[in-house]
N, C-alpha and C positions, 0 to 999 in steps of 0.2 A: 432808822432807815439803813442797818447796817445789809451790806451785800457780799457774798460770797464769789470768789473769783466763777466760778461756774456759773453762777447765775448774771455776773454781769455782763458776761460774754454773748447772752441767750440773744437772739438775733429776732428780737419783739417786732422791731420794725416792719421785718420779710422771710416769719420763721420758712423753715423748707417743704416740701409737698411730705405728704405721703408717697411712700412707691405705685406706681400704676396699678402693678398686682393685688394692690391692696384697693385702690381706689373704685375697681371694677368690680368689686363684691360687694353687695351689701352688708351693713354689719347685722348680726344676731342679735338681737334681744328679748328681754324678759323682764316683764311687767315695765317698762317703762327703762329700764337700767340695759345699758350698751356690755353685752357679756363677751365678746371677741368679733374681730376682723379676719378671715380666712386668709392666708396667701392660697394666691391658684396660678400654677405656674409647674407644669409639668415636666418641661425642660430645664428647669434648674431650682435647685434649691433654697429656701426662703433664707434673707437676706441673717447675720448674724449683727447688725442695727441699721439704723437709717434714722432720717431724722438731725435734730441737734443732739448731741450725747451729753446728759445730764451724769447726775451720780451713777456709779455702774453696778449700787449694790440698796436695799431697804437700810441695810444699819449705818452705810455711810452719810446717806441724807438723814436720817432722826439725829444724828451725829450733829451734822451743818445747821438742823433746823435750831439749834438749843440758840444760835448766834446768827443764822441770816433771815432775816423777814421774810422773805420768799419762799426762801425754804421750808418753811414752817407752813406758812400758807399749803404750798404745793402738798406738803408730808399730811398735813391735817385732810384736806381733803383725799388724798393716797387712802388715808386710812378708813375714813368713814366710806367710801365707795370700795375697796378690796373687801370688806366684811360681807358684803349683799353677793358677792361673786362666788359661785357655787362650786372651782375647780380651785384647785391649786394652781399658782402662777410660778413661770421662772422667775427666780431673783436676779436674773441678768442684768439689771439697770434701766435706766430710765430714760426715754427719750421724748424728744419735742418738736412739734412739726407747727403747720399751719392749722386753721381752722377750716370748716371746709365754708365753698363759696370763698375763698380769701377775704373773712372778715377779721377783723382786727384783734388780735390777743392770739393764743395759744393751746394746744393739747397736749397733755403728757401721756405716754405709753408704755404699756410693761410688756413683755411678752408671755404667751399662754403657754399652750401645748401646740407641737406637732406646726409650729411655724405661727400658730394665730397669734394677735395683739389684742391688748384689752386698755381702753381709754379709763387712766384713773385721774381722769382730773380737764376741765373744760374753763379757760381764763380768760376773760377782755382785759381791755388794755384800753383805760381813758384818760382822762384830766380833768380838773376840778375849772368849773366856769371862768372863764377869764384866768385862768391860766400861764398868761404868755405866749411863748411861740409855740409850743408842741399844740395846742390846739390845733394848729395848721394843718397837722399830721396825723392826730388822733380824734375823733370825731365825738367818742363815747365819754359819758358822765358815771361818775359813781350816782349810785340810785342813794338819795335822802327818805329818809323817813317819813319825812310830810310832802304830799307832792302837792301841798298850797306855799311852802316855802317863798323865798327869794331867789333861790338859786333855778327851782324849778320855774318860775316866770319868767325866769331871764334866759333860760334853754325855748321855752315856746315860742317869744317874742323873738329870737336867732330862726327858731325853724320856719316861723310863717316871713321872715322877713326875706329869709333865702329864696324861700319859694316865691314870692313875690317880684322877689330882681330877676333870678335865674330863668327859672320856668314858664315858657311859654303856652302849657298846655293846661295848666293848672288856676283857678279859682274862677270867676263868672263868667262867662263869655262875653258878654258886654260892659263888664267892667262897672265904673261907675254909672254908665247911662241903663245898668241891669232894674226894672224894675220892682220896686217893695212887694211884699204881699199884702194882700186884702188889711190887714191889721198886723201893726209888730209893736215890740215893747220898745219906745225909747229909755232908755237904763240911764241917764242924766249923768251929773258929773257925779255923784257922792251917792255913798248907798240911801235908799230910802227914798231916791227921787223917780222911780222906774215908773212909767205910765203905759197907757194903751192909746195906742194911733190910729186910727182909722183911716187910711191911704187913699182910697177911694179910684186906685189905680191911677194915680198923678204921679206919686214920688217917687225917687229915683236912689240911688246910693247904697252903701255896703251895709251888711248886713251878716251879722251869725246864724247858725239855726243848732238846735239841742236836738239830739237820738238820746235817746236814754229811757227805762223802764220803769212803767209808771207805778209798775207794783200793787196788789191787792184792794180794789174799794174796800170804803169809797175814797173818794180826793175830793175836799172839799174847796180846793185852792182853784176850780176851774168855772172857764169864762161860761157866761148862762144871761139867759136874755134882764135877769134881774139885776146883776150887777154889770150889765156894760157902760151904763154911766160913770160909775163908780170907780170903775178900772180906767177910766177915761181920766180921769182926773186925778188918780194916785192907785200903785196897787202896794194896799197893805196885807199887809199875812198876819193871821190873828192862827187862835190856838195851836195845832201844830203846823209847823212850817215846813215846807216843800223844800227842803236844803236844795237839791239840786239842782231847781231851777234859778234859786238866788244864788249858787255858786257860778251858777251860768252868765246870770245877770256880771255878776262882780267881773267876772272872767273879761268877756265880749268890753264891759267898762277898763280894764285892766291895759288890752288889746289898743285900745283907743277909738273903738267900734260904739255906732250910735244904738245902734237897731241889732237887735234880736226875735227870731220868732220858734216860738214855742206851741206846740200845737194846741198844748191844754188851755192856754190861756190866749190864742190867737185864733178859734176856732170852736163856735158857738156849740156848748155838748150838750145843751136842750133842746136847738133847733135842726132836725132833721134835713129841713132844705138849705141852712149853709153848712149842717157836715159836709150833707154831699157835695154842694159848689167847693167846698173850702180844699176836701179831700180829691177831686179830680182834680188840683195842681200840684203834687209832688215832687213834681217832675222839674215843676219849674222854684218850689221853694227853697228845693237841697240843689238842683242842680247849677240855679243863680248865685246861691250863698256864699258870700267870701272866705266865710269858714264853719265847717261843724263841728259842734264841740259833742264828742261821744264820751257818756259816763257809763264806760265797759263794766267798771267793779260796783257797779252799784243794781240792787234786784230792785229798789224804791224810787220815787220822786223824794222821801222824806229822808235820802241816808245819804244827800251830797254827793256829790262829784270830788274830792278828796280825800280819797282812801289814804290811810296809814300802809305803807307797803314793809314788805320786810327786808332788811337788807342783808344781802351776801355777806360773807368772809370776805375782807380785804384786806390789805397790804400799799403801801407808798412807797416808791423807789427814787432814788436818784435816776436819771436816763439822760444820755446824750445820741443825739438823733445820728443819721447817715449825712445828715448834710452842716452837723454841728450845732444845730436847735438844743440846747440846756432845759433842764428844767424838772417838776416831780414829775412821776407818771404813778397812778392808782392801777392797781390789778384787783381784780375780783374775778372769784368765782360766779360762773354760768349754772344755769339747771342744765344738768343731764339729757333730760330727757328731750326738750327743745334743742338740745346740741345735736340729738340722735336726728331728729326730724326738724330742719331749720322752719320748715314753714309752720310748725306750730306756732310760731312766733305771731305769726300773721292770722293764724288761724282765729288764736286768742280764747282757746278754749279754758274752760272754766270760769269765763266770765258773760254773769248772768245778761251782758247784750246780747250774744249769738244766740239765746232760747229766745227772744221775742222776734214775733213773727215780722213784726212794721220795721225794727230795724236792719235790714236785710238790703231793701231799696234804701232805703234813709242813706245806708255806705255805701250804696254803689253809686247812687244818684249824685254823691257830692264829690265837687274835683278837688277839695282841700278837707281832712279830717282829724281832729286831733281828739289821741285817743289817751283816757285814763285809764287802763285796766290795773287788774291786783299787782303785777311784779311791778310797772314800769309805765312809763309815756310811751304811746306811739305817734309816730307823724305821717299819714300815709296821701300822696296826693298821686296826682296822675303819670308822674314822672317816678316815684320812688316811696320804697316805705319804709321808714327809720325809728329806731329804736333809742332810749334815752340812754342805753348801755353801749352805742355805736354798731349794732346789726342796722346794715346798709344796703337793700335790696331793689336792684333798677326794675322798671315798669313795675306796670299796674294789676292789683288784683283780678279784680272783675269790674271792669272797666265799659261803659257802654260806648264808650268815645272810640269809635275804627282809628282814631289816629297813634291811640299809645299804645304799649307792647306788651306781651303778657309779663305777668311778671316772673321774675327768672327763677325763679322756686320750681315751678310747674311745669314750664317748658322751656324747649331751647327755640321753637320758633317762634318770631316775634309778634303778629298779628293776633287778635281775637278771633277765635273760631264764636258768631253772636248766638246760632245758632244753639251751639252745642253747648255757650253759657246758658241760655234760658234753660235747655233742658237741664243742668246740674243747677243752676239756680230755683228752680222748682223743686228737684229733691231736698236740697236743703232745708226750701220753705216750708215743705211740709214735717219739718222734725219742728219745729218752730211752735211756741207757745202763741194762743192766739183767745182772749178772752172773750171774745164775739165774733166766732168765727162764720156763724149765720150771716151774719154785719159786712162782715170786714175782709172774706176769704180773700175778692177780686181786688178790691180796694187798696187792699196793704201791698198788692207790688203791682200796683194798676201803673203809678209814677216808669217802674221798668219796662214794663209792655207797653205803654203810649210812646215813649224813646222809642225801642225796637222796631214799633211799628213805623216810624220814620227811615230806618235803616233796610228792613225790607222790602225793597220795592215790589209793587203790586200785588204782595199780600193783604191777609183780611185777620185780624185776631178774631176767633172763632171760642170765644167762654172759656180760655188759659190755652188752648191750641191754635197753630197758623192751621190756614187756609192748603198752603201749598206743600205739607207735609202731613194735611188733614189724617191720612187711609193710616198713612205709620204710626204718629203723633197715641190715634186711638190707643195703640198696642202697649198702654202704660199698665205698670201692677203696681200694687200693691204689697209693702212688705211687713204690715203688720195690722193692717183692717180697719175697717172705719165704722161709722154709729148701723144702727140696726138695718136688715131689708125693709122696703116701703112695698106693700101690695098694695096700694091706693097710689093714684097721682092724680097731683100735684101732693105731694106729703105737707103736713102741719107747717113746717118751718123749710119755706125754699130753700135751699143755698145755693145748690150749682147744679144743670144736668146731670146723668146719671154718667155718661159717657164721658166728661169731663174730671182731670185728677183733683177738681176743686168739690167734687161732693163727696170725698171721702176724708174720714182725722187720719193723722200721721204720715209716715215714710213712702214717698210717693218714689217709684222705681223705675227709670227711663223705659221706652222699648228697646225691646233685645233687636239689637245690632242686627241679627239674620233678618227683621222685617223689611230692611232697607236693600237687601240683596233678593227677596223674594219676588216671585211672580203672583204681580197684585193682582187677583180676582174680582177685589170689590173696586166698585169706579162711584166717584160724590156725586150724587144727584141735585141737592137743594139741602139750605141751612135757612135758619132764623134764631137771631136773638133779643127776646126784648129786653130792652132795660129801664132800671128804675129813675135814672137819669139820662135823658136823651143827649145831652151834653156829657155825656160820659162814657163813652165807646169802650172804653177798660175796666166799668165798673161796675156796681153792682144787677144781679142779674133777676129780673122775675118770671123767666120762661125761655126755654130754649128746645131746640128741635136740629136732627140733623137727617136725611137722608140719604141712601145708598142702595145701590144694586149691585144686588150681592145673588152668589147659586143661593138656590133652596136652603132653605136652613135646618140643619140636621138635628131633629130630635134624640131628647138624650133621657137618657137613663140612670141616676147615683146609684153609684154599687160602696155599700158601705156607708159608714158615717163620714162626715166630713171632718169630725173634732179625731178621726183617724186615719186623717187624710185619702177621702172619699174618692174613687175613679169612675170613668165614665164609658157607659154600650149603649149603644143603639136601642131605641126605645123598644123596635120592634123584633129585639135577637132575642130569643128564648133563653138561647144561652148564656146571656149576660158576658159576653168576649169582652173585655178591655180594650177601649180603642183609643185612651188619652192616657198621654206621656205626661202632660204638667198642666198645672191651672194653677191660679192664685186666685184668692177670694179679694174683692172690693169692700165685702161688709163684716161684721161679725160674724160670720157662720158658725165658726169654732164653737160657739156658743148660744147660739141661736138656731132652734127646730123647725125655724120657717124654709130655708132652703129645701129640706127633706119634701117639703109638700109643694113645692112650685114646681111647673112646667118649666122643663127649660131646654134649651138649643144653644147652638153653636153658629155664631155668624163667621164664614170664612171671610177672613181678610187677602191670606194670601197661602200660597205654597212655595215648602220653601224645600231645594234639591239641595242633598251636599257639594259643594265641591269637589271635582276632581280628582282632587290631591288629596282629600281625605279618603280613609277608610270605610267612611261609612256608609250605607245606598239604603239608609232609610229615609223617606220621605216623609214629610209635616205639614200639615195645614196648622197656619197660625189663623185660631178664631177670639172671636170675643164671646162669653157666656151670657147669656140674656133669658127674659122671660117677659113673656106678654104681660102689660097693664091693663089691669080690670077694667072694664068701659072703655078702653083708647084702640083704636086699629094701629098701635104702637108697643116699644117695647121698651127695655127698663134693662140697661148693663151691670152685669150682677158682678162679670172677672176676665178672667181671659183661660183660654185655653190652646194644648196643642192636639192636635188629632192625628196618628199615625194610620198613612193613605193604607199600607199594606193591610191592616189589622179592619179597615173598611171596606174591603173587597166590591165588590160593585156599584154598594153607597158615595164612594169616595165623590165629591162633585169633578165634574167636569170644566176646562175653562172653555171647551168650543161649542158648549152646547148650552148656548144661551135661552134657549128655549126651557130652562130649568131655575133660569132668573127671576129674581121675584124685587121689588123694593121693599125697603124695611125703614120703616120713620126707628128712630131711635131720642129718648125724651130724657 
């Protein structure tokens, strides 16, 4: 733990900002790696350091590193991140500021070319559990190898216990008097005692619940009307074993927690009629829960909840605090790339939870989550989301709760915009892995929209769309296509109207912003949706219908192949004019000849003028692309389009001459 006078000087506690000039650029990078920081500053010339001022030369610190821990740390990492950098750097020495968000540890800096700075090095700064006094001060844990350890249980059992004393907005709303669900696992005092409860809506008391991915059939480890006895009276696990739900079990037992519910084993997967009962309460099984236990790093039911992680480069220091606190302090290197962009952290990409489509609600729905992914532990509840390395971010992700704030990643204002969550919560959704998604489309975030539906007054959820944003809501694309055109309806396998982002696979893409500034032409006539459970307003669908009156709808013409990005005239222009600026497809086209031979039209939603202030005085009709269904006095949404008024000369519709109004069922 040897220290060099420069390094023990280094002001870890409260290193110094960045300069402003610096702070109000983005940094550059490439491929992941942070390549320089701009000065922008016109009137004066970028600073000659800033920062704390380390060594002021490359060969003085490999010098220091032979003898000081630190230094060595810091030089090693120096060196493996200056090799990926594509310019030559000044050797002018080495500086140290804060982290950004003022999270705990450190950045080192070199300077580039022509004023720029280039980050060679990203440090926390924690203490090892129980600690002593700097704990007080230092929040973060060096990461251990096995996160089933000792040390990592006794970091959990601190974060849910904080949140328990502290936090007022965070775990069941009703507390103990929260009631069980339908069935839960009581997990006994010793492994091997875990059973199946049948509640029968009496019982009361705390309770875990598991997110995690169940990974490829089959699973032979789930609840089925042949072993509910069985499970009632002991659940053993024969051939291969479900790790991650017994690490669940041991977890929630660990905790001091009775009850856990686990959907595979708490919700009958033979019986069709308590899926569906079981799965219209989501809302309330994550939302009551006292804690979710998410197995971020795990793509199985069969590969555990305790991943081997890898650990950083690190270093141990002597440290004496600002206020005379003693004691060691661990420094570790950060990944880069998450330094680059903090809310990767939160994001938690590359771990295979964010691809499964159900866990999605599962983390939003629950007000306590504790997350195992590949680097690290997170703790994220309605008040804060923390990292096992000491990243410490106030408010909440995506929060359906109006009372907590966003979290400070994303925004500086503090409120949930819910609205404009559901619509990015729905983009998401549809990148999202989904095994049955016939099944399961509405289902898997029904838990989010029954909540919402609470929060919007006098709305109607309309098959993934409100009610009171029906006209714009329509104007969703698609950004990379979904299963084949259906010239028949009702097609083989229902899933979702046509008109709705739930009958299409993948990247489902908000409406363009100008809908909500347009002059809407179309006005809702009449809706209907039936469902397969009438107890289930958010759930699964087997017919739906919407109407509008709308102008006349404008026959069209493909000019072109569509796999070469096909445009659109007037059916009846000899000339074939171009009259559409953009459309996107809802189905395969790119690849599919069906398109080429359907009928198809343009239903106007709206028109939309430029701005004033802009340049530009062309005008657009935002439509939807549709075509008649065989046998229905109805129609079938194929994409959307835009329609430029000038390039439609007398065709253009009109909005005062309603007399050219027609209704249009849409299926």
């Amino acid at each position: 733990m040897k220290l060099c006078d420069l390094c023990r000087l280094i002001p870890i506690e409260k290193p110094p900002s960045l300069p402003k000039t610096y702070l109000d650029n983005g940094p550059q990078t490439q491929g992941g790696d942070l390549l320089f920081i701009e000065y922008r500053d016109e009137n004066n010339p970028p600073p000659q350091g800033f920062g704390y001022h380390h060594y002021p030369s490359e060969s003085q610190l490999k010098e220091s590193a032979k003898t000081c821990d630190l230094c060595r740390l810091i030089y090693d990492e120096f060196t493996r991140i200056i090799t990926k950098m594509p310019w030559p750097s000044r050797d002018d020495g080495f500086f140290i500021t804060a982290r950004e968000t003022n999270q705990q540890g450190f950045l080192v800096w070199i300077f580039g070319e022509k004023g720029n700075i280039r980050r060679v090095g990203a440090f926390g700064a924690g203490v090892r559990n129980g600690a002593g006094s700097l704990s007080s001060i230092f929040r973060g844990h060096p990461i251990h190898k096995d996160s089933s350890d000792q040390t990592a249980s006794n970091i959990v059992k601190q974060w849910v216990q904080h949140c328990t004393q502290h936090h007022t907005l965070c775990g069941p709303p009703e507390g103990l008097n929260a009631p069980l669900p339908s069935r839960v696992i009581d997990v006994g005092t010793s492994p091997g005692e875990a059973k199946l409860i049948e509640t029968h809506g009496t019982m009361k008391g705390y309770y875990t619940s598991l997110s995690y991915s169940w990974g490829i059939p089959p699973h032979s480890y789930k609840l089925t009307r042949s072993n509910l006895s069985t499970y009632k009276s002991a659940i053993k696990f024969s051939d291969e074993i479900p790790r991650t739900i017994v690490d669940a079990i041991d977890l929630t037992r660990l905790l001091g927690i009775r009850y856990i519910w686990v959907d595979a084993l708490c919700i009958m997967q033979d019986s069709d009629t308590d899926w569906g009962n079981e799965s219209a309460k989501m809302l309330n099984y994550y939302g009551n829960a006292y804690l979710t236990i998410s197995a971020a790093a795990s793509d199985s039911s069969y590969k555990g909840i305790f991943n081997k992680r890898d650990t950083p480069p690190t270093t141990v220091i002597p440290f004496i605090s600002e206020s005379g606190s003693e004691g060691i302090l661990t420094i570790s290197t950060l990944d880069p790339d998450k330094e680059n962009t903090q809310a990767d952290y939160y994001i938690l990409a590359g771990n295979p939870i964010v691809d499964r489509a159900w866990t999605l609600q599962e983390r939003i729905l629950s007000t306590r989550t504790l997350i195992y992914a590949k680097d690290q532990m997170y703790y994220e509840c309605n008040e804060h989301f923390l990292s096992e390395d000491g990243l410490l971010v106030h408010g909440c992700g995506s929060s359906i709760d109006p009372k907590t704030k966003k979290l400070e990643f994303f925004s500086t204002t503090e409120k949930q915009n819910l609205r404009e969550m559901w619509n990015n919560l729905v983009q998401d959704y549809g990148e999202r892995e989904m095994y049955n998604p016939d099944n399961d489309i509405f289902v898997a975030i029904s838990g989010l929209a029954e909540k919402l539906g609470t929060l919007f007054k006098d709305d109607t959820y309309v098959a993934g769309l409100w009610k009171t944003e029906l006209l714009q809501l329509l104007f969703w694309s698609s950004a990379n296509g979904g299963p084949p055109l259906q010239d028949v309806w009702p097609p083989v396998k229902y899933r979702a109207p046509s008109w709705s982002w739930a009958s299409i696979k993948g990247t489902i893409c908000n409406p363009d912003d100008r809908i909500y500034s347009s002059e809407m032409y179309a006005t809702y006539v009449d809706h209907k949706v039936t469902l397969k459970e009438e107890n289930h307003p958010y759930g699964r669908i087997s017919d739906a219908y919407i109407t509008l009156n709308v102008p006349k709808l404008v026959h069209l013409q493909l000019i072109g192949s569509p796999r070469q990005g096909g445009k659109w005239a007037l059916w009846e222009d000899p000339t074939k004019k171009i009259i559409s600026v953009d459309l996107t497809w809802d189905s395969d086209t790119w690849a599919s000849p069906q398109l080429e031979s359907l009928d198809m039209y343009a239903l106007v939603l709206a028109r939309n003028v430029p701005p004033k202030e802009e340049s530009s005085t062309e005008i657009y009709y935002l439509c939807l692309l549709v075509t008649p269904v065989s046998g229905r006095t109805s129609c079938c949404r194929i994409g959307t389009v835009w329609l430029e008024e000038h390039a439609m000369g007398n065709h253009a519709p009109r909005y005062t001459d309603k007399s050219e109004y027609v209704d249009v069922t849409l299926i």
